[in-house]
N, C-alpha and C positions, 0 to 999 in steps of 0.2 A: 504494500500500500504506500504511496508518494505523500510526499508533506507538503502544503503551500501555504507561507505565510507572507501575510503582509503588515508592513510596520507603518503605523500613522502619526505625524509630529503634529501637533499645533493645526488637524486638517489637513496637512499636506503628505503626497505618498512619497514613501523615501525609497521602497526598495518597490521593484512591480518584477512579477516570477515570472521570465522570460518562457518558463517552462509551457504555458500556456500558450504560446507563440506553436507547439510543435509542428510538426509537419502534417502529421497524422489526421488528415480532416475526418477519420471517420471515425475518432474519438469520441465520446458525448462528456460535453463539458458543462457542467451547471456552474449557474449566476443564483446569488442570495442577497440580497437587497431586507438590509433590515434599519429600519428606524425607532428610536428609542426615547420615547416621552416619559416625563417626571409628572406627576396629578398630582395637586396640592388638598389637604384640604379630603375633605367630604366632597364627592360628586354625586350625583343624581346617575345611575347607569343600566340599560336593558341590554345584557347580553344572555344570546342561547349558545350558554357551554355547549361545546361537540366532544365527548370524549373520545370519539372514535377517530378521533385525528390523528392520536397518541399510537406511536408504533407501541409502546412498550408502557406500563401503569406507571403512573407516578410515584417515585419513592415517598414513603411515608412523613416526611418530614415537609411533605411540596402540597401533599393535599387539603385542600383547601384553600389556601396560597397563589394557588397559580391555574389560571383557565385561560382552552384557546381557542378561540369561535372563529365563525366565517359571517357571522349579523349580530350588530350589537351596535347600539349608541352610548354618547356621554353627554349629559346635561350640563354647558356651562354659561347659564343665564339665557343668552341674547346667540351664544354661538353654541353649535354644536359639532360632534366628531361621530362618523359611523361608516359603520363596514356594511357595505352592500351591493350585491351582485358584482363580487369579485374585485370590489377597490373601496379606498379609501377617501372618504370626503370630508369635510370643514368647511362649516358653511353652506353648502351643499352643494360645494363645487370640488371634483375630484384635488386630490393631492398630488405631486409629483413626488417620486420617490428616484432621488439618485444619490451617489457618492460622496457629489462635488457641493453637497448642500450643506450649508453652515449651520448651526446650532441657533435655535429662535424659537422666542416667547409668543405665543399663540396669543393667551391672556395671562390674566392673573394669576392662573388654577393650574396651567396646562405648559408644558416648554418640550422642544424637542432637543433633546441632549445629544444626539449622535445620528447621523445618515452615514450608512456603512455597504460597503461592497464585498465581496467575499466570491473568485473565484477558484475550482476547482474543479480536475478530470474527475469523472465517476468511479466511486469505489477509492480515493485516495480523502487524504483527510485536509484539513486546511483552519487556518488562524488568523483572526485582524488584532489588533494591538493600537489602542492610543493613548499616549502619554501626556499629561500634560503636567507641567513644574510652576505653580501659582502660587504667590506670596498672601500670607494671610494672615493678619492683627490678629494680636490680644492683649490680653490685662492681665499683669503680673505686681502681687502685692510686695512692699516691697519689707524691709523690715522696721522701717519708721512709720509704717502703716498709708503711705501712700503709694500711688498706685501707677506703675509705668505700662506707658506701650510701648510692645515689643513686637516684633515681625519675624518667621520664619516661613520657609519654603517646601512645599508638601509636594510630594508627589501621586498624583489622580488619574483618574483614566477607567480603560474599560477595555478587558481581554475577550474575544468570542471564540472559541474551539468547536472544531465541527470534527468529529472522528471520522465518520464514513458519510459520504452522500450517494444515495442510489435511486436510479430509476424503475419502477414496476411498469411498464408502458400497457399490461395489461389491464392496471387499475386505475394508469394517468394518474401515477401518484409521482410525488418525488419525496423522498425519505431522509431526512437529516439525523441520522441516527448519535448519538452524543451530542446536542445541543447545550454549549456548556457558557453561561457567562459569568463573566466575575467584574464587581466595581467595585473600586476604589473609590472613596470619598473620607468626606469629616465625618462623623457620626455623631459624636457628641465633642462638649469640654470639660477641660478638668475643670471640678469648683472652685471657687476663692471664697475662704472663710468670711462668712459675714456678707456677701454679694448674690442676691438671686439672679441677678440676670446669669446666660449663657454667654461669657465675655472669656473665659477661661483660656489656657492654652486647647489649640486643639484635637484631637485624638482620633487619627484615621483608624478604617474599621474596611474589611472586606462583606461582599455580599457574594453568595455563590449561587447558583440558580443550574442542573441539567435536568435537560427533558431530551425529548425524542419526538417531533414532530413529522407527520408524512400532511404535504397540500399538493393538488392539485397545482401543474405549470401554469404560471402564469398572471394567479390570484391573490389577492391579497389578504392576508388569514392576521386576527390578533391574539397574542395574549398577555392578561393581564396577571399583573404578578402583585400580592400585599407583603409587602415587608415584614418582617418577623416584628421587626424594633422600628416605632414611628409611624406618622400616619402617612396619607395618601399613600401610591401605587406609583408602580411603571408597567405603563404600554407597550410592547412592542406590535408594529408592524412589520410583518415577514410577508415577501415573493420571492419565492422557486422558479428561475425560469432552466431551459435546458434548449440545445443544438436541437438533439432527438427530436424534441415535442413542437420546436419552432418559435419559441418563444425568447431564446437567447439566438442571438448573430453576433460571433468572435469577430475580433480584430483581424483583418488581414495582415499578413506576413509580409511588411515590404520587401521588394526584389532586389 
């Protein structure tokens, strides 16, 4: 099984796997296309879980946690978000989903944190990776009882592992089997005696999430995830497209 990863700075691509370039046109190469929003807050939401999406049951610790439909909306006042008949809309005007799209606040409630690319040959596995290095205030008491600010620089970001991706062309399914992300973020602060706010230094924490989804090429499937610690959710939006199915057209190979 082949590895394909891709490293992301600041949005920008630093390495792109040549390996995808091969010669072999009669390869089937799948394209993953996933976007990843942050929901603040309480939202209003009608989603119809599909459990049959799932190649494989959710490990125990996921259920409940995490569901992934093909129809479902989110109430956010005046705007709305919903998957229907194979895409994604806001507003109620479709969404674009590409690579090259920068991180944006919807409203208040909703932010898209990451639009990501992810290719790989079938049956080999593959990796995106973004880093980011952002300096972050706090409050530190000091021993005269007053109170400095101080800045240090954290490292953040968002790992996506895909183990195997496969085609069933008899079910028109495409199958990401080890669907694995992991983020980096703040999670909480240390206290300072005698201070309620959350000013403290800050104390980064992982999040880990695998599943196993199979979609149909093409479409656009969500799933929502609650966090263990904290409120609101993260969205993702996933498409599978594939060579085979028609849905992916690779780069040509200049001469």
């Amino acid at each position: 099984m082949r590895r394909i990863s891709i490293f992301i700075l600041f949005g920008i691509v630093m390495l792109v796997p040549t390996e995808l370039f091969a010669p072999d046109d009669q390869e089937n190469q799948i394209q993953v296309l996933c976007q990843i929003f942050r929901i603040k807050g309480i939202v209003q939401s009608d989603i119809k879980e599909d459990k049959d999406l799932w190649i494989d049951d959710l490990p125990k610790e996921l259920k409940g946690m995490v569901k992934i439909f093909s129809k479902g909306s989110f109430d956010f006042g005046k705007d709305e978000l919903e998957f229907k008949k194979g895409n994604c809309y806001w507003k109620d005007e479709k969404m674009p989903i590409a690579a090259s799209m920068k991180p944006k606040r919807l409203n208040s409630k909703i932010s898209m944190m990451f639009s990501l690319e992810i290719l790989l040959f079938e049956h080999s596995s593959g990796n995106f990776e973004v880093e980011a290095t952002q300096p972050i205030q706090y409050f530190s008491k000091r021993p005269d009882g007053l109170f400095e600010l101080k800045e240090m620089e954290l490292s953040t970001g968002l790992d996506i592992e895909i183990t195997e991706a496969t085609e069933d062309e008899k079910k028109d399914d495409i199958l990401l089997s080890g669907f694995k992300m992991t983020i980096r973020s703040v999670e909480k602060r240390e206290p300072i005696e005698g201070v309620r706010l959350s000013v403290g230094k800050p104390i980064l924490g992982e999040q880990e999430y695998e599943f196993s989804p199979r979609l149909d090429p093409g479409e656009d499937y969500g799933i929502l995830i609650k966090p263990k610690n904290g409120r609101g959710a993260l969205l993702l939006r996933v498409r599978a497209n594939s060579t085979n199915s028609g849905t992916y057209k690779p780069k040509k190979k200049d001469k």
